[in-house]
Phi, psi and omega in degrees: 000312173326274209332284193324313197265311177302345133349296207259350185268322189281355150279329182280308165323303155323301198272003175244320154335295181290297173320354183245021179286210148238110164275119178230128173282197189003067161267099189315128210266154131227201194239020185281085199301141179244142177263163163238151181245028171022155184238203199292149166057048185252182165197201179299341161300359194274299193250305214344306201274329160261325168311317176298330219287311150286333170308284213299340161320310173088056181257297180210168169302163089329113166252293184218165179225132180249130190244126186261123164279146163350321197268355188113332208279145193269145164236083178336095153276173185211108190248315173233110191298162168313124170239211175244039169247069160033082172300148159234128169271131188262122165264153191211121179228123208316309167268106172294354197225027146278199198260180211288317176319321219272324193273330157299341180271335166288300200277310171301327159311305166315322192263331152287354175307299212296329189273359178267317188263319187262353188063020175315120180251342179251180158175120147303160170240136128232129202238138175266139135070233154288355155284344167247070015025311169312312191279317210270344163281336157304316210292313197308327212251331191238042180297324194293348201264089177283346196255072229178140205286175160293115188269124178245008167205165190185105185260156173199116172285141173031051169281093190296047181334319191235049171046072185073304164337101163299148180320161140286143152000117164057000158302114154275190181252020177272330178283316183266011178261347207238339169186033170096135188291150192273336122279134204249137166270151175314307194259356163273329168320351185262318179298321167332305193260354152298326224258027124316312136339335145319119142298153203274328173285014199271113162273137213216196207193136145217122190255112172258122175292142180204102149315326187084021187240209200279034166233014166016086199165224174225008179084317193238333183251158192265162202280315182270002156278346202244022145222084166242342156274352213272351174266343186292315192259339167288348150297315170316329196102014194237140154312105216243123154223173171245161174181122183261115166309081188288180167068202213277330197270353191252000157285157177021272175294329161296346184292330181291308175284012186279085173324333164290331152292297194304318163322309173304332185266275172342307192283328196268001177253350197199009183277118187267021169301000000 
């Protein structure tokens, strides 16, 4: 009877494996590392889950996971060198609940870690929540750092570019996709006046969660904050898409577990359609 029942736990664990797998056709292999980014009071449970997810798909690799202290300073696991099975990097940062400047100088610190020691010349970004807030201060902030690797893609899930900040009045979220939200928070006014600084060639993602219930939205970041960059950067010239989630899978936190994100993040970093 044990056997029998140890039997049936290790078929059921298989079988919940395969439903959490990711299917993507034509998936183009490089050797181009994506880093994940976590968001506030976040860790290694954050990207962990997708990251196992694709690796057992055989979508990418686990290459490494880094974690930047307070000082800046990198501290290495090492699971795989970067190779050409889509490497994936984990940034993990040792103070989770500082602000966006500090975690941006962490991540231009990572990426010169990845070019010194791995000679990494590209790399994606994808960011949860504040991280990719993060991601996007880099972008914004480190033009001037030429030996700092090429960012060529850049997702960013449930990200509050504008601090939160809900429609307005007679606002849709067609008005704000078509020309930007009509209250501007301090710091998307800086990203505004930033975004020269962008390259044009950065291709990009913006990912929303909507519950469907009366908060239009993912409970915690608003539908429209968290595509309030997507008129900023198809002005720019950079290739832009959006796409919003719904139901019980699409909140805040849940969204990283969403195997249907993953897919989605996976077709737009490595799908050779």
């Amino acid at each position: 009877m044990k056997k029998i029942f140890i039997a049936l736990i290790a078929l059921l664990t298989l079988l919940v494996a395969c439903t959490r797998k990711v299917t993507v056709e034509n998936v183009k292999k490089t050797s181009t590392p994506t880093l994940f980014i976590h968001g506030y009071s976040g860790g290694k449970g954050s990207f962990g889950g997708m990251i196992d997810r694709l690796e057992t798909s055989s979508i990418a690799e686990k290459s490494l996971v880094l974690t930047v202290d307070e000082n800046g300073e990198i501290h290495e696991v090492s699971y795989a060198k970067p190779t050409q099975n889509n490497p994936l990097v984990q940034i993990l940062f040792q103070n989770n609940k500082s602000d966006e400047f500090s975690q941006a100088q962490w991540i231009e610190n990572a990426l010169l870690f990845l070019k010194e020691k791995y000679k990494v010349e590209k790399v994606n970004l994808v960011g949860h929540s504040m991280g990719g807030v993060s991601s996007l201060r880099l972008l914004l902030t480190s033009t001037e750092n030429h030996s700092l690797p090429t960012v060529e893609k850049f997702v960013a899930i449930a990200s509050p570019f504008n601090s939160f900040v809900d429609l307005s009045p007679n606002e849709t979220i067609q008005n704000v996709l078509n020309q930007g939200p009509m209250e501007k928070s301090q710091r998307y006014l800086e990203y505004e006046s930033q975004m020269q600084n962008i390259s044009p060639t950065i291709k990009t993602l913006f990912i929303a969660g909507d519950k469907n219930d009366d908060t239009a939205g993912d409970g915690a970041v608003p539908l429209a904050d968290a595509l309030s960059m997507v008129h900023l950067f198809k002005q720019n010239g950079n290739p832009t898409n959006e796409k919003i989630f719904t139901g019980g899978n699409a909140q805040h936190s849940k969204l990283h577990e969403n195997t249907a994100v993953d897919k989605l993040v996976a077709e737009f970093l490595w799908s050779d359609n």
